[in-house]
C-alpha positions in Angstrom: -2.9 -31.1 10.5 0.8 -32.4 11.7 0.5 -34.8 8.9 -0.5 -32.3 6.6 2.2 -29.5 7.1 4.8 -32.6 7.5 3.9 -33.7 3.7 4.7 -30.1 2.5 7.5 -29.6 3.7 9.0 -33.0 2.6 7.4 -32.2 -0.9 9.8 -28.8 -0.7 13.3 -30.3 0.5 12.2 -28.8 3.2 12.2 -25.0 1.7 8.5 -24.6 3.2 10.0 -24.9 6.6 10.6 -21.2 7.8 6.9 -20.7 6.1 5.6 -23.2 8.0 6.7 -23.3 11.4 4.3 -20.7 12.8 1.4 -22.9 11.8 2.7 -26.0 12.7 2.7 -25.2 16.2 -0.7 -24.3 16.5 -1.2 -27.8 15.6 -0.3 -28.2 19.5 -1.7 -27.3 22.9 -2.6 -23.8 21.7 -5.2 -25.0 18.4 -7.6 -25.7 21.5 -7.5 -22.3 22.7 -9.7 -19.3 20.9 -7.1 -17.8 19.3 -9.2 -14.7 17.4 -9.1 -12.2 20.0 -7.0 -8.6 19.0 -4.1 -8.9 21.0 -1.5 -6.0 22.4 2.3 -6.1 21.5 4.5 -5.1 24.4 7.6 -3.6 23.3 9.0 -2.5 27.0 8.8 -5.9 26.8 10.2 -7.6 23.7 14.1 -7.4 22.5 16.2 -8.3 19.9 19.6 -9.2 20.3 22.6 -10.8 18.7 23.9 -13.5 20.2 27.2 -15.1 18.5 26.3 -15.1 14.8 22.8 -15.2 15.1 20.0 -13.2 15.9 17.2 -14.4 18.6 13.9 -11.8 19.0 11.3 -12.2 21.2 7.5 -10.5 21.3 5.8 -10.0 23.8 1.8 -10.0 23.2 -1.0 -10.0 25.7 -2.4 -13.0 25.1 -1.7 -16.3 22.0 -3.0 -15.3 18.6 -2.5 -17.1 14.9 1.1 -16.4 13.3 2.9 -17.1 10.6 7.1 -16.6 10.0 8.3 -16.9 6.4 11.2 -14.9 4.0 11.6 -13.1 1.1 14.3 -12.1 -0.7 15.7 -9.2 -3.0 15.6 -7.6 -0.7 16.0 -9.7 1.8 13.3 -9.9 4.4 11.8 -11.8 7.1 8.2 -11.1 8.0 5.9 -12.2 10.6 2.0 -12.3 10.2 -0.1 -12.3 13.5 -3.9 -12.2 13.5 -4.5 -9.9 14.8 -1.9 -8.0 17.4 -2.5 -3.9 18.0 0.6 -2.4 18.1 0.0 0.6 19.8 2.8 3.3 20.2 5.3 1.1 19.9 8.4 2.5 17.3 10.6 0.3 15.7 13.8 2.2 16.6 12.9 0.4 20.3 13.6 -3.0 18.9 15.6 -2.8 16.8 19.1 -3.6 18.4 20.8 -6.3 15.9 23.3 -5.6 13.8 22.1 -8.6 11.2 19.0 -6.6 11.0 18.8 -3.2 9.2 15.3 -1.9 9.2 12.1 -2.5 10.6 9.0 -2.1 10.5 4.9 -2.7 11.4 1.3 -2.1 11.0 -1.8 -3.0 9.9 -1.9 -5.2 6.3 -5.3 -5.5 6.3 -8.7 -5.9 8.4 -7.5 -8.8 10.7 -4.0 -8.7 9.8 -0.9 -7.0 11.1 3.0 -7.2 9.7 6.5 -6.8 11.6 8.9 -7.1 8.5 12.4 -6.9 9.5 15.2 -5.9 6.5 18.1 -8.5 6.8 21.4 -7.5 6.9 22.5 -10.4 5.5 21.4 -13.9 4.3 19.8 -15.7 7.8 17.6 -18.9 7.9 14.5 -19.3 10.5 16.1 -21.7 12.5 13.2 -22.1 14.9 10.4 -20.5 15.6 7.5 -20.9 18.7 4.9 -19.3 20.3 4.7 -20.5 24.1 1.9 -19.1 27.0 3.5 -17.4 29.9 2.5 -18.1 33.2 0.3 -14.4 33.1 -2.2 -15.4 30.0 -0.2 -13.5 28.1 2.6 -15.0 25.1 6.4 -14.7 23.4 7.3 -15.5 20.2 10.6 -16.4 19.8 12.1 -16.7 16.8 16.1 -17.8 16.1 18.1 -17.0 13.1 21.0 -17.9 12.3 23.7 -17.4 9.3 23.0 -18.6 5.6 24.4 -19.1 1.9 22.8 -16.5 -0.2 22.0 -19.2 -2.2 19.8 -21.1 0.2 18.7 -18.3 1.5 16.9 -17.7 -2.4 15.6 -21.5 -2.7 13.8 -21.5 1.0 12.6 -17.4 0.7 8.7 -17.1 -0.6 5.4 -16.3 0.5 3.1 -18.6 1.6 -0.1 -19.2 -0.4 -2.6 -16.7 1.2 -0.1 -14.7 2.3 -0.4 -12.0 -0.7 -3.2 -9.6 -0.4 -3.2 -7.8 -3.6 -6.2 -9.2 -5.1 -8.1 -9.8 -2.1 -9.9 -6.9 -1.4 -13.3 -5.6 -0.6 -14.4 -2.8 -3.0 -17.6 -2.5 -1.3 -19.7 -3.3 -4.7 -22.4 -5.5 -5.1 -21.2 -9.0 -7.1 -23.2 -7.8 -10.1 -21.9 -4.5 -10.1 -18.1 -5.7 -9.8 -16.4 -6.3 -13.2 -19.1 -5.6 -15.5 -17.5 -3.8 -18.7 -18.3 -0.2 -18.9 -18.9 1.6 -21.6 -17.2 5.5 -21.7 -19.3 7.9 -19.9 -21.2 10.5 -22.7 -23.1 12.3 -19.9 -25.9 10.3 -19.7 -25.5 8.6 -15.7 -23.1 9.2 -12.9 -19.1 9.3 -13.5 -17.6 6.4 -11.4 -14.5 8.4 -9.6 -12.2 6.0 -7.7 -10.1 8.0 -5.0 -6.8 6.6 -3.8 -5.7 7.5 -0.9 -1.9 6.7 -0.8 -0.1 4.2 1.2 -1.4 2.6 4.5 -1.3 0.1 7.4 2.2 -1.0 7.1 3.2 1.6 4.7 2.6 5.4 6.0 4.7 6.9 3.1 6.0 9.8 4.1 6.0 11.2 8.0 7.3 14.4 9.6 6.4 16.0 13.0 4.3 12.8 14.1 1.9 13.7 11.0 1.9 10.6 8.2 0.9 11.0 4.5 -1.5 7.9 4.7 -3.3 9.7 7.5 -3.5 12.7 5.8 -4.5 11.5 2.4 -7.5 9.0 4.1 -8.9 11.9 5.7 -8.7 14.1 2.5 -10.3 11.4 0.4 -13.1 11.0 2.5 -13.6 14.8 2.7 -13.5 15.0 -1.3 -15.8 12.2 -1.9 -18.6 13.8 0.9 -17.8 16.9 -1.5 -18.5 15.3 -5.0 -21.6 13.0 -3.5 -23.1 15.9 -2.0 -22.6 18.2 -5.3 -23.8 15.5 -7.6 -22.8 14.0 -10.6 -20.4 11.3 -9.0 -19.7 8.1 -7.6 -17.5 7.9 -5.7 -15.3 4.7 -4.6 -12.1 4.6 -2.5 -9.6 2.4 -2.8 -9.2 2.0 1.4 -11.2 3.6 3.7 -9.1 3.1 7.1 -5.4 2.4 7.6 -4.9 -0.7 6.1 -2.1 -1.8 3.2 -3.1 -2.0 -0.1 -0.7 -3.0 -2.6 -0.7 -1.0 -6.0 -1.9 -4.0 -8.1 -5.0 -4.0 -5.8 -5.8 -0.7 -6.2 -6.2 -0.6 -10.0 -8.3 -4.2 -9.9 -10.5 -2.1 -7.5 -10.8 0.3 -9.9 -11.9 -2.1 -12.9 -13.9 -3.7 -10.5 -15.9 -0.1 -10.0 -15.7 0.2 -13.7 -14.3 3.5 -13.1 -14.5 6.1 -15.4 -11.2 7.9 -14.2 -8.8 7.3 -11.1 -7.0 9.8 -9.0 -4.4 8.6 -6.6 -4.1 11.8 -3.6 -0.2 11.7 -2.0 2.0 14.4 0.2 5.4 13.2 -0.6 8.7 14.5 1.3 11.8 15.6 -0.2 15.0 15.5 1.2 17.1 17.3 -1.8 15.8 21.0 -2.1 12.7 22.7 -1.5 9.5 21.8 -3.1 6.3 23.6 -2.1 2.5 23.2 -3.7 0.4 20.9 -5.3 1.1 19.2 -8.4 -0.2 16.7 -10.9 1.7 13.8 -12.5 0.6 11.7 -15.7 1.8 8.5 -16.5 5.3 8.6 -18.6 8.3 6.0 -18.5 10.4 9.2 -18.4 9.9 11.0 -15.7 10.3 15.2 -16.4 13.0 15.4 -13.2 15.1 13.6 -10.9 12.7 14.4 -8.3 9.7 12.7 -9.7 11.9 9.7 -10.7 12.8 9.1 -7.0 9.1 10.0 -6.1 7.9 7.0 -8.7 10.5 5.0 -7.2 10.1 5.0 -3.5 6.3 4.6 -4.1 6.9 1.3 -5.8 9.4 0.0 -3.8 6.9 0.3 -0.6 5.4 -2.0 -2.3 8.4 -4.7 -1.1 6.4 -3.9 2.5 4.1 -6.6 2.1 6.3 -8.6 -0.4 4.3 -7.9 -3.4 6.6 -7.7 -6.7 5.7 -5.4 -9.6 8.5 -6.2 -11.5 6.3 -8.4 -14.0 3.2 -6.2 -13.7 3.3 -5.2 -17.4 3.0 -8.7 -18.2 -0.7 -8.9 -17.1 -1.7 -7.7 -20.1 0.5 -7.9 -23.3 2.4 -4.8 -23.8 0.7 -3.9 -27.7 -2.4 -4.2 -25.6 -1.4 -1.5 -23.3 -0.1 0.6 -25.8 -3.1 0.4 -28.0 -5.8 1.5 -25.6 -3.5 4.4 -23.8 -3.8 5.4 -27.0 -7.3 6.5 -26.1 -6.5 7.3 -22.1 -3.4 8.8 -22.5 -4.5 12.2 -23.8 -7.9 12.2 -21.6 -5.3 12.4 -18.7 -3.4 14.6 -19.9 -6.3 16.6 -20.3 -7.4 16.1 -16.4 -4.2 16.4 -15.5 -4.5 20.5 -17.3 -8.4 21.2 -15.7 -6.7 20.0 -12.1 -3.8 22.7 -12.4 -5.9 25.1 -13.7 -8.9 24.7 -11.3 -6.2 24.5 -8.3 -4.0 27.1 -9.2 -6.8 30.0 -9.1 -7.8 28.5 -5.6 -4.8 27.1 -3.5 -1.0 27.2 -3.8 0.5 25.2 -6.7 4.0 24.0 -7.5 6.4 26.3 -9.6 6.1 23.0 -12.5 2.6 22.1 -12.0 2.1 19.7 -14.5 4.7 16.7 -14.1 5.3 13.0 -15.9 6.5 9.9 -14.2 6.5 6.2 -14.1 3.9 5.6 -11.1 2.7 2.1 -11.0 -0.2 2.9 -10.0 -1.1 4.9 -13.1 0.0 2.0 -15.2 -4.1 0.7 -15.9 -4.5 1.3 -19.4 -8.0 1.5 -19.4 -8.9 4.3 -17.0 -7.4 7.6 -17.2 -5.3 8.2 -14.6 -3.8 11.1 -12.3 -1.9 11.3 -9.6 -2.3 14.7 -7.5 0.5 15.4 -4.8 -1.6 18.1 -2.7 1.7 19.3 -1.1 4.7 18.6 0.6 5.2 17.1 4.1 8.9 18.4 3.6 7.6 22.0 3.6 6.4 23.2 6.7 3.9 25.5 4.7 2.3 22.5 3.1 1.9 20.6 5.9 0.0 23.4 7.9 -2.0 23.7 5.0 -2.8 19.8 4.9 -4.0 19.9 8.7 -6.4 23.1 7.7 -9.7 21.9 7.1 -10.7 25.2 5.2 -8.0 24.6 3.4 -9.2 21.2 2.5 -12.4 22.2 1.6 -11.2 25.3 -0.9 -9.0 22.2 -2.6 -11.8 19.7 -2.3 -14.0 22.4 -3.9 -11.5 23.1 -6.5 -10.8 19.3 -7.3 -14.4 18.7 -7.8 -14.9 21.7 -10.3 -12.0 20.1 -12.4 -13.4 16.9 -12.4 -16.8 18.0 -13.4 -15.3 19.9 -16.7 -13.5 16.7 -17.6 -16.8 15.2 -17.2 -18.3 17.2 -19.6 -15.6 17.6 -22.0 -14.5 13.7 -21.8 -18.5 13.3 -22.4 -18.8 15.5 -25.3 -15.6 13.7 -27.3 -16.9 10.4 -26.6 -20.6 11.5 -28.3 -18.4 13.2 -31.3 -16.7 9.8 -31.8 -19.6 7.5 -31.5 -21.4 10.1 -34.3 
């Protein structure tokens, strides 16, 4: 294996180095050891200090576990993968005590995966990096930077192979149910719903009063899809079903996977400028109807940076005439879920003063399924959020969701047997 990792990183000029590291030393004494074992970070523990004009952090875990250190620029990032290391209560503001570093963050990526990404203040190179047993069973990581050209910083910075996620992800289908091409739904079988339960793992969007938006939106996904398999007429697949990251692009190629008839992404979003109260339903539009849901659009993509997946190509999957030509058919069959949601909401729970709402969300960007995104409130309004933790207030919106989405059925049904006539 020493051989191995020493060939890449000649093969780079030595730009797979700070990617490398990690594994490389498991090449050592610790490769003999079991290393699979869910370990516990100790913050009390761990620090994070400047020291001349460089930056040395050490973790503290209860025991040696698989890692790997690499970089990734605009922004600029370093990020550590450890397989697998619970983080308990542990808060980033603890650690955090470097002036070269000016965010931070962790959680779970996925099943068997956990993150620390730390936001660099300014360009810094791994200048080593080692895991070493203390005397107790348990293990530090310690990991040196120190000062670099922006322009090195760029040629070294990259993710390892394997270390994206986006496309790796259980959908919990059968192989010869996944990517089988679907035709439109006239009425005559189930209608494939895929739920989205915003952010997760890594990424808890929005958080006030100890309360997260990835929480909430899990547990309200799960409550809606017991509600529309219990009433009939759906099946239902979510895009996560615990706290785990997964990136946007994932979540669409989990819906194409379910062949899903229509894809509705659930998020409580926080404002800082103003007061926004009730639910309210975006479609997909490059110009987004206020400020507000331009920043909303915004700050969801960019969490994406979390787990160093880049959307900035997405629309180059498929070639943009492509796109346009078969929105032409989902555009308006969103717009018109986008209507039977407000309506069926608004006669059942509070809705936002401009219900209906347009902006760029990546995550509405497959232009084969229509797609809606639902905001069921506001974390930044203290009468949303009580209403979030209600369970009969779930349950009156889960209701009302589920009515909405069985008149689309039928309507969406009833077009598509006109047009085949």
């Amino acid at each position: 294996m020493i051989r191995q990792v020493f060939h890449r990183i000649r093969a780079s000029g030595g730009a797979a180095l700070p990617a490398l590291l990690a594994l490389s030393l498991l090449a050592g004494p610790l490769a003999a050891q079991e290393l699979t074992a869910l370990a516990r970070f100790n913050g009390a523990a761990s620090t994070l200090t400047d020291r001349g004009d460089g930056t040395v952090m050490r973790l503290r875990i209860s025991q040696p576990v698989p890692y790997r250190v690499f970089t990734l620029d605009d922004p600029r990032r370093l990020v550590i993968d450890f397989s697998e290391v619970d983080w308990g209560s542990a808060t980033a503001r603890a650690l955090d005590q470097s002036d070269n570093i000016s965010g931070l963050r962790m959680g779970l990526l996925r099943p068997g995966w956990t993150r620390m990404v730390l936001d660099l203040a300014q360009p810094m190179r791994v200048e080593s990096a080692g895991m070493r047993r203390l005397a107790n069973d348990t293990a530090e990581v310690e990991i040196r930077l120190s000062p670099a050209t922006a322009e090195s910083f760029a040629a070294s910075a990259g993710a390892p192979e394997g270390a994206r996620y986006d496309l790796d992800v259980d959908t919990g289908l059968a192989e010869d149910q996944a990517s089988q091409p679907r035709q439109r739904q006239m009425g005559d079988r189930s209608v494939v719903v895929v739920l989205d339960p915003g952010h997760g793992g890594i990424d808890p969007g929005a958080e006030r009063a100890g309360a997260k938006e990835a929480d909430l939106m899990l547990r309200f996904a799960l409550e809606l899809k017991e509600i529309l398999v219990r009433r009939g007429g759906f099946n239902v697949v979510l895009t996560r079903q615990e706290d785990a990251f997964v990136p946007l692009e994932a979540r669409m190629s989990i819906a194409r996977d379910a062949g899903a008839d229509l894809f509705l992404s659930l998020h409580a979003d926080a404002l800082s400028e103003g007061l926004a109260e009730g639910a309210r339903v975006y479609t997909l539009s490059d110009q987004a109807s206020d400020a507000a849901s331009a920043k909303l659009a915004e700050r969801h993509d960019r969490a994406d940076l979390v787990a160093g997946v880049d959307l900035s190509a997405q629309d180059d999957v498929i070639a943009g005439i492509l796109m346009d030509m078969a929105r032409i058919e989902t555009a308006p069959r969103a717009v018109r879920l986008a209507k039977m949601l407000v309506e069926r909401l608004s006669a059942t729970v509070v809705v936002h003063k401009r219900p209906q709402m347009e902006a760029g969300f990546s995550v509405l960007k497959a232009p084969d399924i229509p797609s809606v995104l639902l905001e069921l409130g506001f974390m930044s309004s203290p009468a949303d959020m009580a209403r979030l933790q209600d369970v009969e207030w779930r349950a009156r919106a889960g209701a009302a969701v589920f009515e909405a989405l069985a008149l689309w059925a039928a309507a969406d049904a009833a077009e598509a047997q006109l047009l085949r006539q």
